[in-house]
DRENKE-411655 format. One line per 8 residues: their letters; for each residue x, y, z of C-alpha. Coordinates in steps of 0.1 Angstrom, whole numbers. Example, Ala and Ser with C-alpha at 12.3 -4.5 7.8 and 13.67 -1.06 7.14 Angstrom:
2
as) 123:-45:78; 137:-11:71 $
***
This chain:
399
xxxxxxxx) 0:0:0; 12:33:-12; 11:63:12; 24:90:-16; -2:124:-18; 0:149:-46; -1:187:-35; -20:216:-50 $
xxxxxxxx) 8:227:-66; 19:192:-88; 17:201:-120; 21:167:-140; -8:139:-132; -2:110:-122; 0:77:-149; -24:55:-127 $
xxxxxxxx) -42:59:-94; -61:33:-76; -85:32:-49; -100:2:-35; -122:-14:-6; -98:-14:25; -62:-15:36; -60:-54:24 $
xxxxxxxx) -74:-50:-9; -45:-26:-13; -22:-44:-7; -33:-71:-33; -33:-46:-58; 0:-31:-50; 12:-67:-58; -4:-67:-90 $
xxxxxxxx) 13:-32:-97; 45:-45:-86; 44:-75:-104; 37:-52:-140; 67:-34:-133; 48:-1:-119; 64:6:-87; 52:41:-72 $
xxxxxxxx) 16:40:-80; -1:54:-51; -31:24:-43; -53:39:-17; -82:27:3; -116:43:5; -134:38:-27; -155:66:-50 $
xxxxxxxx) -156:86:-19; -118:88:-12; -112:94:-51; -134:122:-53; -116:134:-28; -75:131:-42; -89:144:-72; -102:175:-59 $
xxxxxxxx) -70:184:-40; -49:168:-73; -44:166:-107; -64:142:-119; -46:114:-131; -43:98:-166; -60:65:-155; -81:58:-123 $
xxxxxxxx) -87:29:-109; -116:27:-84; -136:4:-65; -173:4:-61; -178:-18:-31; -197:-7:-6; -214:22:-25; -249:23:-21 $
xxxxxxxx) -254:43:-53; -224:40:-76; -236:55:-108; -245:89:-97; -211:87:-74; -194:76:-106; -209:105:-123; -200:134:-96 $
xxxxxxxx) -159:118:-99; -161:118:-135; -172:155:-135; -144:164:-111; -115:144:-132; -128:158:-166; -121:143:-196; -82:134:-197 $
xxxxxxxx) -87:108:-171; -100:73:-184; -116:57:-151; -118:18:-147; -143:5:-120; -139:-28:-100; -160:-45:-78; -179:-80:-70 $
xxxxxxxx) -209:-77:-85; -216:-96:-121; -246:-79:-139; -249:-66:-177; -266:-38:-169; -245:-24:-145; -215:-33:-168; -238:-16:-199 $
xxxxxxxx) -244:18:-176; -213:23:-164; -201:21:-207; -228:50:-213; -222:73:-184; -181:67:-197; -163:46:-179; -136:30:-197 $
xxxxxxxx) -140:-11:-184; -154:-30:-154; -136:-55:-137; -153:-82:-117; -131:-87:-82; -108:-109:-77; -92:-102:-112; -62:-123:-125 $
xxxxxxxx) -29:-103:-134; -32:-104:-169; -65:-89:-172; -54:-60:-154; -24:-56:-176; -46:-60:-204; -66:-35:-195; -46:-10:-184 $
xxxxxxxx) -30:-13:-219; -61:-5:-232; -65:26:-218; -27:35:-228; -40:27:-264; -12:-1:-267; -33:-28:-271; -68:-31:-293 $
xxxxxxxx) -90:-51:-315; -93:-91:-316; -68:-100:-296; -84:-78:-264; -118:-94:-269; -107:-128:-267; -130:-147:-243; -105:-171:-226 $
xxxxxxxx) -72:-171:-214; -41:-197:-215; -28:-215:-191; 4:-232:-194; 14:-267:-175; 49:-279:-174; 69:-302:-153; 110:-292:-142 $
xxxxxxxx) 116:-329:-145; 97:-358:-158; 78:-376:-125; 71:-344:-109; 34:-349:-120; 28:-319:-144; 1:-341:-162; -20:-347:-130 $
xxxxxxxx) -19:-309:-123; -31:-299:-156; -58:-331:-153; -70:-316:-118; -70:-280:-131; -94:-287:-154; -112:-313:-137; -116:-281:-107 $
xxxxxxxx) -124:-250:-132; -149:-271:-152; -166:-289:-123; -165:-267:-97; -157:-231:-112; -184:-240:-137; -162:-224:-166; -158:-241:-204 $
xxxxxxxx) -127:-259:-205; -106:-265:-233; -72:-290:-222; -47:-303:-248; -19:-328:-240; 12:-315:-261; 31:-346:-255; 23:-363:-287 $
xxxxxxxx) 45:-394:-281; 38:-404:-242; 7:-383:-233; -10:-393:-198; -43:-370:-205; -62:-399:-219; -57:-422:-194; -62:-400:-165 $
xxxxxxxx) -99:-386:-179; -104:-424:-183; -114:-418:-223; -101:-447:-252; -109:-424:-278; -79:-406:-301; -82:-370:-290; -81:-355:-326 $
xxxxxxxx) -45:-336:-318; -25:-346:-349; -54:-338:-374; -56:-302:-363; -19:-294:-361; -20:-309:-396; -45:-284:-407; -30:-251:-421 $
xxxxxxxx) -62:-233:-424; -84:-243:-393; -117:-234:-385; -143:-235:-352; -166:-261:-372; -131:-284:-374; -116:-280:-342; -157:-287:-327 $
xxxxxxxx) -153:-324:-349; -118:-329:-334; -126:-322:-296; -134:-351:-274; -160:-342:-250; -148:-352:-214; -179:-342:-195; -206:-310:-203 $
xxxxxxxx) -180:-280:-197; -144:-298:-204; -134:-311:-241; -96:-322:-246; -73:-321:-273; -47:-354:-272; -30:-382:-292; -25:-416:-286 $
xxxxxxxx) 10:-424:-277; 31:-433:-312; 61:-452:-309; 72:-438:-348; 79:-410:-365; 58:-380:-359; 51:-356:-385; 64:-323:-383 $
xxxxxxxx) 42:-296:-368; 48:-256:-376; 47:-235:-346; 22:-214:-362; -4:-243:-364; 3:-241:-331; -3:-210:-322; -30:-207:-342 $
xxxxxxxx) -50:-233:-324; -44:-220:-292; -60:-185:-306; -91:-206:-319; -95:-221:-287; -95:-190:-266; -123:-180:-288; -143:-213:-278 $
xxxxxxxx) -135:-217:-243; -128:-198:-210; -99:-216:-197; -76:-235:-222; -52:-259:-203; -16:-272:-221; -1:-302:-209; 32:-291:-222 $
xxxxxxxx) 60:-319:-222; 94:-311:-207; 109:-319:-236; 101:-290:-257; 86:-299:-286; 84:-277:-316; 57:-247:-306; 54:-255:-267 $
xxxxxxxx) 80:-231:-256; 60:-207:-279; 27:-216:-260; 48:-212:-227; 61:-180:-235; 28:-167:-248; 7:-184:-222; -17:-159:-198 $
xxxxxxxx) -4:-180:-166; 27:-206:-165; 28:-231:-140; 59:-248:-132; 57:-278:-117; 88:-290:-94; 101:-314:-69; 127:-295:-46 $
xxxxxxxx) 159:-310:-64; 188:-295:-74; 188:-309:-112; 147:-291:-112; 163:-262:-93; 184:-258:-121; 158:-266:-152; 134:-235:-133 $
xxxxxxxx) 160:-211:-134; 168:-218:-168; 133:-221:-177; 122:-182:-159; 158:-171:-178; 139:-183:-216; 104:-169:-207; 110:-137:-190 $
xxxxxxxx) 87:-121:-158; 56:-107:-148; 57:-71:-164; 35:-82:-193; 8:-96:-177; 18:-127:-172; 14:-149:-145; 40:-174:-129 $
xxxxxxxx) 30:-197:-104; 60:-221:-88; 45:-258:-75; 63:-282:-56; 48:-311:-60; 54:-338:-32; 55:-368:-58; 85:-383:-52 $
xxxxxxxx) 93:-374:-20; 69:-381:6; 94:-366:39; 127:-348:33; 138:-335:-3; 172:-332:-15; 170:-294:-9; 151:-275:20 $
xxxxxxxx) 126:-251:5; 146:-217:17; 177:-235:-3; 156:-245:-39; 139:-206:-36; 177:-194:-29; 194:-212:-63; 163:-202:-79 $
xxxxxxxx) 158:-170:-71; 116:-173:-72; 90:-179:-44; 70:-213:-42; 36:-206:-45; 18:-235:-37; 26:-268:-19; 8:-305:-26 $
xxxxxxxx) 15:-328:-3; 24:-362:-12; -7:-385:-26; 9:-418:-17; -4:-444:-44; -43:-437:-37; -43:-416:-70; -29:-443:-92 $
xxxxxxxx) -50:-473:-77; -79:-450:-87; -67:-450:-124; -73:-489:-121; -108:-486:-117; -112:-454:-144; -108:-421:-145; -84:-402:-119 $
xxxxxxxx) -103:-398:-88; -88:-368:-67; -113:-372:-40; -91:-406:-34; -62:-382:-19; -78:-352:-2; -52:-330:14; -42:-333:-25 $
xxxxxxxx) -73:-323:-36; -70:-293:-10; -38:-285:-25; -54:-282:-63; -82:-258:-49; -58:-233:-33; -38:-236:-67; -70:-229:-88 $
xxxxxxxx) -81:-199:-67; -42:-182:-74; -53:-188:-110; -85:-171:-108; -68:-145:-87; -82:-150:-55; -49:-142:-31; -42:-168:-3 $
xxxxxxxx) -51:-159:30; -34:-172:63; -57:-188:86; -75:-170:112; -71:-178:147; -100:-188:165; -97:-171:195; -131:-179:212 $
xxxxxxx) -124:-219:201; -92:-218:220; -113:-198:248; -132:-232:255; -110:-256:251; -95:-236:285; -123:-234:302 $
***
């Protein structure tokens, strides 16, 4: 959270202001900020009211950020801060509630976008490019977004990540799901979503001109929500794919589906570095090993950071490892030089007796299962919050 305040007598506005719910919000956003390589924007707490405020005592700034929690009335409140900034200042409102015609009215009275709390990294950055006039046309109104899977190290159960991601968004988040399995020689997705069916990979990479009405043919419908791209494992030649097929599909697919998973292989085949580089949120999957250690630092060296949007999110997955790991976690984030993000603990073999009797059951291993949910919140960009302390629980136990 920023404390910085403009004077009277500052003559230059300010590139971005925000001003959110409360002191905690704040810091979220500061994060965000931080993450997109904007350092000293001032994020304040207090909502319409507060920005009405600044701008009154400041020079409105270029873009405003502001958050309609809490505000009985926010159009006419909306309206009075709009009349105060004037026209320079493009305002983007944020807030909780999902409705059409709020988003409609906020368009007409001239607000610049509306987005619905908790918003993921790359939304904001694409956003706030909007309003710098960086960024327009198709590409901004894409409906989905790309999320990247890949392992530091084969066995460090990248696939079953990428199976419960999907499994979680689609089932639970209630979003359309698109999830391809890149490894076209040894890929795991069709056995863990318990399918026999080819998954109609290698005929749309083939295609140089491809279109929705294909891709819908190719698709192998998992369940209502979730459809998957894969191939059966070949123990030939594979033909060669063109990165742009690739990428091509992956921009059909965002245009089908709200969330569209890769399975990348840690082997790199042509176009999945592209897909990882390109991808909305990576996720790195890792054991805490020197030799991964080493393939994640080299990996965040060929894909770059945060400040475009991007997403990273560092798992250590407990696969191989059920107690102590080569290296201590303060050592692997040390040699790495990157925060782990989220921890599952070891599954023990309940997950693969489950594959015996079908599908992947991730009820079988709960505190796994636990794991994946925090993991999918971070990728929806709902922040993790430490526990509470129940005080008055505690209280009893005493008495």
């Amino acid at each position: 959270m920023s404390d910085i305040t403009l004077t009277d007598g500052e003559a230059l506005a300010q590139p971005l202001v925000a001003f959110v719910h409360d002191a905690r919000e704040a810091a979220d956003v500061s994060d965000l900020l931080s993450r997109l390589n904007q350092q000293a924007v001032p994020v304040l707490s207090g909502g319409i009211a507060a920005a009405r405020q600044w701008c009154e005592l400041n020079v409105p700034p270029r873009i405003l950020l502001v958050d309609l929690d809490d505000t009985h009335w926010p159009l006419p409140a909306l309206e009075e801060l709009l009349g105060v900034c004037g026209p320079t200042t493009q305002v983007v409102a944020a807030g909780k509630t999902q409705d059409i015609s709020l988003y409609r009215a906020l368009l007409q009275i001239g607000v610049v976008d509306y987005l619905v709390k908790p918003f993921t990294l790359d939304l904001l950055a694409t956003t706030l490019s909007k309003c710098e006039g960086q960024q327009a046309g198709p590409e901004y109104a894409r409906m989905g977004r790309t999320i990247a899977v890949v392992s530091a190290s084969g066995g460090c159960g990248g696939s079953t990540v990428a199976m419960g991601l999907s499994r979680l968004l689609s089932g639970e988040r209630h979003l359309p799901v698109a999830l391809v399995d890149y490894d076209r020689r040894n890929g795991d997705q069709l056995l863990l979503q318990g399918q026999t069916e080819d998954g109609g990979l290698a005929a749309v990479l083939e295609t140089q001109e491809l279109d929705t009405r294909l891709l819908q043919r190719a698709l192998l419908r998992v369940d209502t929500r979730l459809h998957m791209l894969a191939q059966k494992p070949a123990l030939g030649e594979l033909s060669p794919v063109e990165v742009d097929n690739v990428l091509n599909l992956g921009g059909v697919l965002c245009r089908m589906f709200n969330q569209v998973i890769w399975d990348l292989p840690n082997s790199y085949p042509t176009g999945a570095l592209e897909v990882l580089s390109y991808a909305d949120l990576r996720i790195i999957v890792t054991e805490l090993t020197l030799q991964d250690a080493r393939n994640v630092r080299r990996i965040l060296h060929e894909i770059g950071d945060e400040s475009e949007g991007q997403r990273l999110l560092l798992v250590h997955n407990q696969s191989r490892f059920a107690n102590a790991a080569p290296l201590t976690r303060d050592q692997f984030e040390q040699f790495t030089g990157r925060k782990i993000d989220v921890v599952l603990p070891h599954a023990g073999h309940a997950l693969a007796h489950s594959l015996t009797l079908g599908a992947l059951n991730l009820t079988a291993a709960p505190a796994f299962l636990q794991g994946l949910r925090q993991l999918v919140d971070l990728a929806c960009g709902v922040r993790a919050r430490p526990a509470e302390k129940r005080w008055f629980t505690r209280w009893l136990k005493r008495a």
